[in-house]
N, C-alpha and C positions, 0 to 999 in steps of 0.2 A: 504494500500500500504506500503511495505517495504519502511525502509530509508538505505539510503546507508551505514550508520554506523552501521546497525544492521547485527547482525549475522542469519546465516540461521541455521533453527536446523531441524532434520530429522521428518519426520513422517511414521512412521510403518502402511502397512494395508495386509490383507490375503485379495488375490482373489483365485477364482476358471480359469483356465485358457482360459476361455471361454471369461471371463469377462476382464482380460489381454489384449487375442485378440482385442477384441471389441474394447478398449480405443488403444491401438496399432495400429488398422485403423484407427481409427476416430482423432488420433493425426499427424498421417502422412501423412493423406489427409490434415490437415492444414499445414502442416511443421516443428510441434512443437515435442516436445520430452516425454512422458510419464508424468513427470513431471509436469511440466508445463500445460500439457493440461487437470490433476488431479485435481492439484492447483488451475486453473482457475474456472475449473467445480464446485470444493468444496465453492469454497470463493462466487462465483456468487449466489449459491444456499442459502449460510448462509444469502447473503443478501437478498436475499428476501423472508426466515421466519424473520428474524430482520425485515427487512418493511414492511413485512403484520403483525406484531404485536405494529407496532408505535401505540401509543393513542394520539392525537393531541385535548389539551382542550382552549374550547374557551367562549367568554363567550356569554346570550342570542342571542342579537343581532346579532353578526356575524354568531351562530348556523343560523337564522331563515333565514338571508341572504344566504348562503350558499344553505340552503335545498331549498328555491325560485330558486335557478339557477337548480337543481333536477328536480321540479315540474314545469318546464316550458319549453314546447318543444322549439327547436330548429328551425328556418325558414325554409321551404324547398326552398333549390337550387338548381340548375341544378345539382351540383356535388354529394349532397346527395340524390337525386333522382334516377341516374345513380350509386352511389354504392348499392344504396338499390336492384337495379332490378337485380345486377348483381350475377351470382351465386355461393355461395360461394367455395373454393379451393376443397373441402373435397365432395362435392355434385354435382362435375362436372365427 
């Protein structure tokens, strides 16, 4: 996140005008401005190659804890009963 004392500086990109379009609806449908709706989509994405590449080191004990919560089903409940039967979005 920007701090208010910093300065904005520009960023240069080529599109094909297709692709212009595209990001021109899909920012107006929010109410945002090309910009912004650029911005958001770039910085969203950087973070999460940044957070699919965290390595988080731990030592045995907490590893074997951890992978026990893995290897150990969950209870069934009503709630996860009823999402399991229900069909997914893409398959309806």
């Amino acid at each position: 996140m920007p701090h208010a004392h910093q300065k904005a500086i520009s960023i240069n990109i080529r599109a094909q005008s297709q692709q212009r379009d595209l990001i021109d609806l899909a920012a107006a449908r929010l109410g945002r401005s090309r910009s912004d709706f650029m911005l958001d989509a770039a910085c969203s994405m950087a973070e999460d190659v940044l957070l699919d590449q965290a390595f988080f080191s731990v030592d045995a004990d907490t590893f074997a804890k951890f992978q026990a919560l893995f290897d150990k089903p969950l209870p069934a409940t009503h709630k996860l009963r009823r999402l399991l039967k229900r069909k997914a979005p893409w398959d309806k």
